[in-house]
Backbone as JSON Lines, residues from 0, in Angstrom:
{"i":0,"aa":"X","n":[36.2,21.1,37.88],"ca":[36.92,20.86,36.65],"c":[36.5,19.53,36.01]}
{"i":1,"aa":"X","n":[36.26,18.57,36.7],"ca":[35.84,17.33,36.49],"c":[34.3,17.32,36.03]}
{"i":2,"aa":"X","n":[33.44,17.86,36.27],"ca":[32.2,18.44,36.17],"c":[32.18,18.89,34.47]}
{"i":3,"aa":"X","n":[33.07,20.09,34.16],"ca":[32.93,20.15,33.03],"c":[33.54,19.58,32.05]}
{"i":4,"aa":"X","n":[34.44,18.46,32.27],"ca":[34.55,17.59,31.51],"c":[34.22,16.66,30.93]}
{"i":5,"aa":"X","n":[33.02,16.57,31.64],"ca":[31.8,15.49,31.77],"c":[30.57,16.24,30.98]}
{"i":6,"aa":"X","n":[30.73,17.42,31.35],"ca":[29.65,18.14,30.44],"c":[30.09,18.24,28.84]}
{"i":7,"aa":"X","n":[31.29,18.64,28.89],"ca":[31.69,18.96,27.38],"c":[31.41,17.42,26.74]}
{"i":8,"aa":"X","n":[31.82,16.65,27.06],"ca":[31.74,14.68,26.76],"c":[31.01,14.67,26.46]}
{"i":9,"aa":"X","n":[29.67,14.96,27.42],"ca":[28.61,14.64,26.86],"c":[27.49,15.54,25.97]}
{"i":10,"aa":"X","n":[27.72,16.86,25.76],"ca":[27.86,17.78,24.78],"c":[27.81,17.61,23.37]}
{"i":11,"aa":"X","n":[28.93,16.65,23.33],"ca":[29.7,16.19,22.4],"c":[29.08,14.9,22.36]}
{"i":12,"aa":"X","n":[28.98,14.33,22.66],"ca":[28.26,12.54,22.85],"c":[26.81,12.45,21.87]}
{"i":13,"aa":"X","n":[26.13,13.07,23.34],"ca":[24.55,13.32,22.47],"c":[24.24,13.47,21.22]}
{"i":14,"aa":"X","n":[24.57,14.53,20.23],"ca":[24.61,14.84,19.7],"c":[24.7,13.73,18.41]}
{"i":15,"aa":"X","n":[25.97,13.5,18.96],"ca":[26.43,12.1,17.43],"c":[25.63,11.48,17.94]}
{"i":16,"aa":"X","n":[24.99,10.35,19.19],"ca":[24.55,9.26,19.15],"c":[23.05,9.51,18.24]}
{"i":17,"aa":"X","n":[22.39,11.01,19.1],"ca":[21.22,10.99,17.8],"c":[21.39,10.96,16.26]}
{"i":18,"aa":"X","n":[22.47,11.87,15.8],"ca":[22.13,11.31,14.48],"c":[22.58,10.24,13.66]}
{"i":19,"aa":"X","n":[23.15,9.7,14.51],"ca":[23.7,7.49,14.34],"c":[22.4,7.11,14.67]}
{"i":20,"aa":"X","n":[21.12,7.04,15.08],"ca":[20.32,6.73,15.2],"c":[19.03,7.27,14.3]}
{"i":21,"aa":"X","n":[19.23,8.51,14.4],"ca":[18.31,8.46,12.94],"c":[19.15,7.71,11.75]}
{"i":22,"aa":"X","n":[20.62,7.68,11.18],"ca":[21.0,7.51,10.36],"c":[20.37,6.02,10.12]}
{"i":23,"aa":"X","n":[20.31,5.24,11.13],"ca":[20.63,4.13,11.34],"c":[18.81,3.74,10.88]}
{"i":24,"aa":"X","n":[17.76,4.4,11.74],"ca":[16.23,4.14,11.58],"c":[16.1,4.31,9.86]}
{"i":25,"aa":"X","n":[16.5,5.52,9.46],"ca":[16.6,5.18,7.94],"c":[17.16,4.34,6.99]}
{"i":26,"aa":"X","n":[18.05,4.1,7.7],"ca":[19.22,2.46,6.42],"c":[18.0,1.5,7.0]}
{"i":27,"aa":"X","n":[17.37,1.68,7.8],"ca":[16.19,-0.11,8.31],"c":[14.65,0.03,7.48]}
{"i":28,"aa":"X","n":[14.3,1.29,7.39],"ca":[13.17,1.7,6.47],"c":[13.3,1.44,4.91]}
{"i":29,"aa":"X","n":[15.03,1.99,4.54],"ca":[14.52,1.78,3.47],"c":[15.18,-0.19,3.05]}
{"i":30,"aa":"X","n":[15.45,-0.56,4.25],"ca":[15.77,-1.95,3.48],"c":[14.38,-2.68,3.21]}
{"i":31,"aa":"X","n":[13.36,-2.27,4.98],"ca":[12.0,-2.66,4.81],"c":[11.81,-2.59,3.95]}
{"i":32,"aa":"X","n":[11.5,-1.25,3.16],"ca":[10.73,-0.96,1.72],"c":[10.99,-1.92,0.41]}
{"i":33,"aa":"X","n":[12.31,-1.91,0.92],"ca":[12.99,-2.48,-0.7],"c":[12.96,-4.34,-0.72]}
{"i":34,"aa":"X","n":[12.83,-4.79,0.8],"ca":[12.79,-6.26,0.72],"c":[11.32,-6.65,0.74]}
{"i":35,"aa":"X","n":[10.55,-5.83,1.2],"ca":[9.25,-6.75,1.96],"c":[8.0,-6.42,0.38]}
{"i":36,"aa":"X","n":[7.4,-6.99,-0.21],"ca":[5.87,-6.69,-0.46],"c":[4.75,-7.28,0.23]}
{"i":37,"aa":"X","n":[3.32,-6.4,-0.28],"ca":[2.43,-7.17,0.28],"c":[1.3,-7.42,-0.96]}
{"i":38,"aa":"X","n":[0.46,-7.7,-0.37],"ca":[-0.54,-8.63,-1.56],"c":[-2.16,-8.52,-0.66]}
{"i":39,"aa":"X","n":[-3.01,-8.44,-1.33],"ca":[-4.38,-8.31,-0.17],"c":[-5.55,-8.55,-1.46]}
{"i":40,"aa":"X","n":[-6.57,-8.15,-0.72],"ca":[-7.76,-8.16,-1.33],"c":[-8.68,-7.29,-1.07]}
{"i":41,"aa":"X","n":[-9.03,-6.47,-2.23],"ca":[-10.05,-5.14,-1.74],"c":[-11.49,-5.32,-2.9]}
{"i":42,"aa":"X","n":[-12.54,-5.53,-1.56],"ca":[-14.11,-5.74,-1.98],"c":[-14.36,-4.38,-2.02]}
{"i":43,"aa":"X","n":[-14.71,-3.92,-3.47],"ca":[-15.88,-2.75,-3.88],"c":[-16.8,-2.67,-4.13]}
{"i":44,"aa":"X","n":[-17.6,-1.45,-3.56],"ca":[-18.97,-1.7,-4.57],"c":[-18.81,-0.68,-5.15]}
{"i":45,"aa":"X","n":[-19.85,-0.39,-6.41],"ca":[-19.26,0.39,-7.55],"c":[-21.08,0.99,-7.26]}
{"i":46,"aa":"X","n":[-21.76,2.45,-7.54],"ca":[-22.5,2.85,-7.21],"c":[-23.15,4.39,-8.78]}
{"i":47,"aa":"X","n":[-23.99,4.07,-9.43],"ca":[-24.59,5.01,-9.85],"c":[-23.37,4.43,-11.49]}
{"i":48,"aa":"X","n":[-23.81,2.8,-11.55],"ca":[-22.57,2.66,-13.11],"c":[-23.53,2.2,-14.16]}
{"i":49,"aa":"X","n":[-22.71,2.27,-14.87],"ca":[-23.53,2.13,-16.37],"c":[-22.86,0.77,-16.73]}
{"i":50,"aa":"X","n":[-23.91,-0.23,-17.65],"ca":[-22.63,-1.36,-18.22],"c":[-21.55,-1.15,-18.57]}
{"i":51,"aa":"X","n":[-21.72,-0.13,-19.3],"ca":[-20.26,0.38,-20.12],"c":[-19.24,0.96,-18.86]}
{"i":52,"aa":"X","n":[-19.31,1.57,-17.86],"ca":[-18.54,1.47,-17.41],"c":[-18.43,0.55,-16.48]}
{"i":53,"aa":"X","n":[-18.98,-0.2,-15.96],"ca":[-18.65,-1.56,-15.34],"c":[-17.32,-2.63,-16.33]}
{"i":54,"aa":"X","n":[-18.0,-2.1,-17.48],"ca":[-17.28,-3.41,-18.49],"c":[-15.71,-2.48,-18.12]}
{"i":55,"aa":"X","n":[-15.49,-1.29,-18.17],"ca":[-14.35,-0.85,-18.39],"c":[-13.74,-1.36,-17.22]}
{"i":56,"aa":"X","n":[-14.13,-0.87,-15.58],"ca":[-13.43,-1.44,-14.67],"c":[-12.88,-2.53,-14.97]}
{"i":57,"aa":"X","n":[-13.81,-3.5,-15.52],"ca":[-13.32,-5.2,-15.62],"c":[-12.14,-5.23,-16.81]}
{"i":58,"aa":"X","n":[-12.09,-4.88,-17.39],"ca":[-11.1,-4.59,-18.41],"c":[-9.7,-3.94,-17.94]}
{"i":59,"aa":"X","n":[-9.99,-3.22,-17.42],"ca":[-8.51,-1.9,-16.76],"c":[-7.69,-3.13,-15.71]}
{"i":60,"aa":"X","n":[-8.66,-3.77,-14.98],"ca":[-8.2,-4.55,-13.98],"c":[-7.53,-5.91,-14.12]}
{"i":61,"aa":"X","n":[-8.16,-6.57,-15.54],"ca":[-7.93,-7.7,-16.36],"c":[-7.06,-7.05,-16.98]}
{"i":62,"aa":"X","n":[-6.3,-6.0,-17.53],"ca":[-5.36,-6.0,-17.95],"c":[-3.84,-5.23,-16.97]}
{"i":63,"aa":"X","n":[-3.98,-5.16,-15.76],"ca":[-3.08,-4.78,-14.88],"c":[-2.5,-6.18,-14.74]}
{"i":64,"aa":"X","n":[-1.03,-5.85,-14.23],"ca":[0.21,-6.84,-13.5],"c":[0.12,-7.11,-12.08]}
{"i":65,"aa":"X","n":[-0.07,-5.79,-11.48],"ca":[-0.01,-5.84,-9.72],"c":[-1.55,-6.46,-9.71]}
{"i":66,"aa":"X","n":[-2.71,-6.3,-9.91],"ca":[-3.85,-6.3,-9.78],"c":[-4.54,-7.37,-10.86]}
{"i":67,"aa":"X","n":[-5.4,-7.65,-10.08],"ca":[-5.96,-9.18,-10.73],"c":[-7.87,-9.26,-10.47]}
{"i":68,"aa":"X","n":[-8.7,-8.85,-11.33],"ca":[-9.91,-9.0,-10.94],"c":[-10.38,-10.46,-10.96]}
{"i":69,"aa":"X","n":[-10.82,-10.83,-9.49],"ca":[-10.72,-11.8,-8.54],"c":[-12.69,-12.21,-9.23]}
{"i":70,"aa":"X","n":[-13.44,-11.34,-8.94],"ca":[-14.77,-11.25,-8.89],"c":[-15.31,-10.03,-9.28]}
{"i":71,"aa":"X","n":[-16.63,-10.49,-9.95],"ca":[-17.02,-8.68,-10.2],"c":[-18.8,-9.37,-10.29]}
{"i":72,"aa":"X","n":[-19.71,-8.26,-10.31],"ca":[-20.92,-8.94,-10.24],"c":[-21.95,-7.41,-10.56]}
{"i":73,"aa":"X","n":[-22.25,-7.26,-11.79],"ca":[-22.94,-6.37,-12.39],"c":[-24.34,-5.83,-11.42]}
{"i":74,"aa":"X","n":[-25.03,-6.82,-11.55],"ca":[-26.2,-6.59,-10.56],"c":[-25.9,-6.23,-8.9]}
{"i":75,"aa":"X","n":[-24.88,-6.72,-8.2],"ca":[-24.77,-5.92,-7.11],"c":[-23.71,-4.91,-7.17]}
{"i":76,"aa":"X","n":[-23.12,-4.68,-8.18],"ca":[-22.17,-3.9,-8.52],"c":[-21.26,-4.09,-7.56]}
{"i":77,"aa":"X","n":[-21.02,-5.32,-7.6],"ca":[-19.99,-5.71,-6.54],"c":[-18.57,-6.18,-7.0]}
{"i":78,"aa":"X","n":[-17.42,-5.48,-6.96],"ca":[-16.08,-6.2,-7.66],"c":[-14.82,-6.25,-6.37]}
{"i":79,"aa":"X","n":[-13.93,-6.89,-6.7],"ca":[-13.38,-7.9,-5.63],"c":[-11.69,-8.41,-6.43]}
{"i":80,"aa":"X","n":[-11.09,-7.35,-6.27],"ca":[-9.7,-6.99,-6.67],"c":[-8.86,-7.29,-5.79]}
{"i":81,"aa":"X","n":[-7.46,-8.52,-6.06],"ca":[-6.75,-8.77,-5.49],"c":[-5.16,-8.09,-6.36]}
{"i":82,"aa":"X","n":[-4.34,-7.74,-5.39],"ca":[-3.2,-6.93,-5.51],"c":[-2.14,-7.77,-5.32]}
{"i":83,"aa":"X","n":[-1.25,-7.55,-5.93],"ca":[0.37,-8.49,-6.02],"c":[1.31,-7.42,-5.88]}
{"i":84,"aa":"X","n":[2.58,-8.16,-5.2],"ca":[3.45,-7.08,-5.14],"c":[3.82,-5.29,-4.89]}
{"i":85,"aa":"X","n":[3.17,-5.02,-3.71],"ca":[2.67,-3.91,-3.5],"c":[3.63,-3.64,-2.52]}
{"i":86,"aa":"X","n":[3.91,-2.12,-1.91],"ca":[5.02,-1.53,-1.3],"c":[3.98,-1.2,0.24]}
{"i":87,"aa":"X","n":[2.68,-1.0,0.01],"ca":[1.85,-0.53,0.87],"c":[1.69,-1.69,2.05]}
{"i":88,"aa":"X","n":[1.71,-1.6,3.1],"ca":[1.39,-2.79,4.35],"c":[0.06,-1.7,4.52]}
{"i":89,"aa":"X","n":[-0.56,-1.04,4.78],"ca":[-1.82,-0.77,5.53],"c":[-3.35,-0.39,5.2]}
{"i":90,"aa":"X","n":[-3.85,-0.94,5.42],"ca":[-4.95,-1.39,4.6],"c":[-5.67,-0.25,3.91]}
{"i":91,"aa":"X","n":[-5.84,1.13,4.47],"ca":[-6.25,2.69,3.72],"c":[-5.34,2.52,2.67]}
{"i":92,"aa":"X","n":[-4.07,2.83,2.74],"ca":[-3.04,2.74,1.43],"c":[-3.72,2.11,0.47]}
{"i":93,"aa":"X","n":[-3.5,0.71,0.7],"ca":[-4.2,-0.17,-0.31],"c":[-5.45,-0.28,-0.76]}
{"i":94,"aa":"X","n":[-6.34,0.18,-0.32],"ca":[-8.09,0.97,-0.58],"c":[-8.26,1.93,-1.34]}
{"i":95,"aa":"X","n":[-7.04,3.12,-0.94],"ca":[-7.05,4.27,-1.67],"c":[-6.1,3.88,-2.64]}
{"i":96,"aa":"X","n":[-5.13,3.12,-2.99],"ca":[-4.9,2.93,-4.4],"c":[-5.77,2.43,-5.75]}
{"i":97,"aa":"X","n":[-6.26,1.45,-5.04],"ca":[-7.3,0.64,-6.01],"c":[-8.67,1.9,-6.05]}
{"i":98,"aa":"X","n":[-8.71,2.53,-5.41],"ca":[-10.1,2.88,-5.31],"c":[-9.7,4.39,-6.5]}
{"i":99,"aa":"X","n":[-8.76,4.89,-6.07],"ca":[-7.56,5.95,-7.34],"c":[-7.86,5.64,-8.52]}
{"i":100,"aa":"X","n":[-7.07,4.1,-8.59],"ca":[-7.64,3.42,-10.21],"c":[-8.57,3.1,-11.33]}
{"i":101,"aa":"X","n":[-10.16,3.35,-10.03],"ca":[-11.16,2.82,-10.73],"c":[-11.47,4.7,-11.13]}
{"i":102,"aa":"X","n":[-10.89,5.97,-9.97],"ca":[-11.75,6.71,-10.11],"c":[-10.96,7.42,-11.62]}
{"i":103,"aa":"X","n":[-10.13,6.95,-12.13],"ca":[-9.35,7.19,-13.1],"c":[-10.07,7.05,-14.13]}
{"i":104,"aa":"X","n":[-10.58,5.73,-14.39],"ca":[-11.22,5.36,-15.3],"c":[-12.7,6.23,-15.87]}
{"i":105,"aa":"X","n":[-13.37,6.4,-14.09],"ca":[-13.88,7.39,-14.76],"c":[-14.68,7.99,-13.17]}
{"i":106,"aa":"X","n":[-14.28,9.2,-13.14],"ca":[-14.59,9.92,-12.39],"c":[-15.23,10.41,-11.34]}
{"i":107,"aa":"X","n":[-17.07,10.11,-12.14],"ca":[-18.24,10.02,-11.97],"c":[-18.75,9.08,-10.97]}
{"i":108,"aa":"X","n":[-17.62,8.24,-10.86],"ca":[-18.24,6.52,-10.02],"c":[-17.94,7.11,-8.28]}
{"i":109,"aa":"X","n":[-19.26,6.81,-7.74],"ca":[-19.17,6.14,-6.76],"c":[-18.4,5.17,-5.94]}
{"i":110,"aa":"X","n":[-17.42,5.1,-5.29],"ca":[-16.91,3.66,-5.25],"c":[-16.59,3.68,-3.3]}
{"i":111,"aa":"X","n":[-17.52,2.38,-2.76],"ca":[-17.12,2.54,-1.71],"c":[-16.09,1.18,-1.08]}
{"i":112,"aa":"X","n":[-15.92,1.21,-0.25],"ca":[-14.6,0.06,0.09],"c":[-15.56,-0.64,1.1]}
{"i":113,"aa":"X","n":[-15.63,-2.02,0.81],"ca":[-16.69,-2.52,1.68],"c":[-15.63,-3.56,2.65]}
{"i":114,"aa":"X","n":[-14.45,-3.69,2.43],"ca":[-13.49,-4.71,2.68],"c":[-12.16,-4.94,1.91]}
{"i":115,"aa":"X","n":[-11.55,-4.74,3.28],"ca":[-9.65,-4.74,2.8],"c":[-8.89,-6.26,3.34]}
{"i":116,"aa":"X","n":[-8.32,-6.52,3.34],"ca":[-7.35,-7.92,3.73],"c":[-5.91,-7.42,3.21]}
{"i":117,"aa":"X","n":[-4.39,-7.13,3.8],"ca":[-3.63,-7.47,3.69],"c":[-2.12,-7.68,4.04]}
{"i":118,"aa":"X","n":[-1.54,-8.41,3.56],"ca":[-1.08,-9.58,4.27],"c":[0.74,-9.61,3.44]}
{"i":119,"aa":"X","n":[1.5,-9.73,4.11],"ca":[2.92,-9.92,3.3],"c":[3.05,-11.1,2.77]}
{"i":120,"aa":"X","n":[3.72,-10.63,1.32],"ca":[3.49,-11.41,0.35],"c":[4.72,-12.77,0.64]}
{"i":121,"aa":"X","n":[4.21,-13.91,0.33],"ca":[4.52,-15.12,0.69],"c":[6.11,-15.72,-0.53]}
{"i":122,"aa":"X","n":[6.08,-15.23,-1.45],"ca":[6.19,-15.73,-3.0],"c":[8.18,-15.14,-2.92]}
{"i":123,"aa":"X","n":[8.03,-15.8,-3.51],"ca":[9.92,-16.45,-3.12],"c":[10.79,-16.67,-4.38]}
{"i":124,"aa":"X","n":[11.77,-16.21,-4.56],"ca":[12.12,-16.37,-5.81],"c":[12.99,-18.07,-6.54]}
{"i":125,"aa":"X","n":[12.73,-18.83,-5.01],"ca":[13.42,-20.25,-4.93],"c":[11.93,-21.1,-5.38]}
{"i":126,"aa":"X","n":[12.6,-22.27,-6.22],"ca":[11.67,-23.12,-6.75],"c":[11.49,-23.75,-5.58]}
């Protein structure tokens, strides 16, 4: 009798503690999400471009908020995009966004990721 009282308990137990624990892994994900950014730096090379579209990358990027063209270099077709305020921590994420952006612009490009960096963002809303 004691046996199944212990069974029904814990029947009953299990059950809630798992989903207080998922409940709980999700209220911590999404505070992560909502408190933390990050910020990095992604080296491209740009492959098979024309000036004209080189000039555009530099332009699309010079005129973004999150994104800031850091360096760019026609002859090695080398450009060098740093990111602000970003939701992404892992470095593919952040490769394949920027790398999204350029293929936006235009399609046709080549673009390989020669180098990622990043890092949680430092920047504080206290003077």
């Amino acid at each position: 009798m004691k046996s199944m009282k212990i069974i029904f308990l814990l029947s009953v137990l299990i059950p809630f503690s798992f989903f207080a624990q998922v409940n709980k892994i999700q209220n911590n994900a999404q505070n992560v999400t909502q408190n933390e950014s990050y910020e990095g730096i992604v080296v491209l090379q740009l492959s098979d471009v024309s000036n004209e579209t080189f000039n555009k990358v530099e332009r699309y990027f010079l005129s973004k908020r999150n994104a800031n063209l850091e360096y760019s270099c026609m002859k090695s077709s080398i450009v060098v995009i740093k990111f602000y305020n970003n939701n992404f921590s892992s470095k593919a994420d952040n490769a394949m966004q920027i790398k999204n952006q350029i293929l936006s612009i235009d399609n046709k490009i080549k673009v390989d990721v020669v180098f990622v960096d990043v890092y949680q963002s430092t920047a504080s809303s206290k003077c």
